[in-house]
SESEGU-752230 format. One line per 8 residues: number of its first residue (from 1); their letters; for each residue z, y, x of N, C-alpha, C. Coordinates in steps of 0.001 Angstrom, whole numbers, always signed. Layout:
N
NUM> a> Z:Y:X:Z:Y:X:Z:Y:X | ...
! end
This chain:
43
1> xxxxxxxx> +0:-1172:+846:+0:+0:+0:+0:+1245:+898 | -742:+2002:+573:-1291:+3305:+1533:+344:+4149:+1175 | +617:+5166:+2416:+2088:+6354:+2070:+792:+7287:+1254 | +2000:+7918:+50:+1298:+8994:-284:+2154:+10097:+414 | +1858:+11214:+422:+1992:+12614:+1052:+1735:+13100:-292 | +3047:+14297:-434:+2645:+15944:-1588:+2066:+16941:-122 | +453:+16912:-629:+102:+18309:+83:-200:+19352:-1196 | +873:+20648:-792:+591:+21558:-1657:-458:+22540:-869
9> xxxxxxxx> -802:+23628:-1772:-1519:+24487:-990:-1454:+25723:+259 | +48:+25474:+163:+656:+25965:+1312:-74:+25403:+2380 | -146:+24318:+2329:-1088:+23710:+3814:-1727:+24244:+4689 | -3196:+24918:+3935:-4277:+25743:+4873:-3691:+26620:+4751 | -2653:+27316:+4725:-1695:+28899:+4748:-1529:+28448:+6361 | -706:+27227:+6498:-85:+27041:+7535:-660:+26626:+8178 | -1556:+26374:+8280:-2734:+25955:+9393:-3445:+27009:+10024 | -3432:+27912:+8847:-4487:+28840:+9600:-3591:+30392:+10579
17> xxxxxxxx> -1881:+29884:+10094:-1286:+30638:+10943:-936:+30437:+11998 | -1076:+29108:+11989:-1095:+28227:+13401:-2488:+28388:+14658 | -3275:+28650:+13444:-4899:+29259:+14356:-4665:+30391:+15205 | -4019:+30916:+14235:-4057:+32927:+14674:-3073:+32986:+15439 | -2263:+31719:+15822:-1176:+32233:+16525:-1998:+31782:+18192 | -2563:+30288:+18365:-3067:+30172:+19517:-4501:+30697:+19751 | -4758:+31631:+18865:-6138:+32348:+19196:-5742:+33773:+19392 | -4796:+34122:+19546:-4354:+35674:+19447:-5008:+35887:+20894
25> xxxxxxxx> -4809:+35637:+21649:-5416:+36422:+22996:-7314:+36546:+22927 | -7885:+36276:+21687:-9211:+36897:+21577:-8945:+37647:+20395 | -7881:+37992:+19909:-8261:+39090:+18894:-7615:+38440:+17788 | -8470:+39169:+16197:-8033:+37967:+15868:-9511:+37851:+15098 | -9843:+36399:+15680:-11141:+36044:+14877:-10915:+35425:+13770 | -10013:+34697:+12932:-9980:+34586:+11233:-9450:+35770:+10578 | -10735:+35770:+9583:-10662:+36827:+8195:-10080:+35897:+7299 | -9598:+37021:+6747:-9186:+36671:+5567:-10428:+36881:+4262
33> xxxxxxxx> -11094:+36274:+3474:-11945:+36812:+2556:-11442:+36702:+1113 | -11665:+37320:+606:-10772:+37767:-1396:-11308:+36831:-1821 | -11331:+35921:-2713:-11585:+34850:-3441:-12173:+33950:-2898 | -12776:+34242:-1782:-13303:+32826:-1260:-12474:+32086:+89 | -11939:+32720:+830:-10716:+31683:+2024:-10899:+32541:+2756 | -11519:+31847:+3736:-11642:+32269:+5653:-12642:+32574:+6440 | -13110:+33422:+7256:-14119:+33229:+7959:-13782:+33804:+9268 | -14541:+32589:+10073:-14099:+32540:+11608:-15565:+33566:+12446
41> xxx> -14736:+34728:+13188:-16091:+35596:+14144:-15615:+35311:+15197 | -16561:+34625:+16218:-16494:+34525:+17186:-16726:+36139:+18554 | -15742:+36279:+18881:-15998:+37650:+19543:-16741:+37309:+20807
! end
């Protein structure tokens, strides 16, 4: 029998603060975009 996991949507919150934290020394390349998520610029 497979483990189940509760992933709430907190998840990609916390993932993507985890991005911005080891990408900070280029800036910060994730946007935030209004209704649609994320978008990554490569500087």
């Amino acid at each position: 029998m497979p483990i189940r996991r509760a992933v709430t949507d907190r998840a990609v919150d916390t993932h993507i603060k985890n991005l911005r934290r080891k990408l900070a020394a280029l800036g910060d390349p994730i946007q935030s975009v209004y209704g649609v998520g994320y978008r990554f610029e490569w500087p």
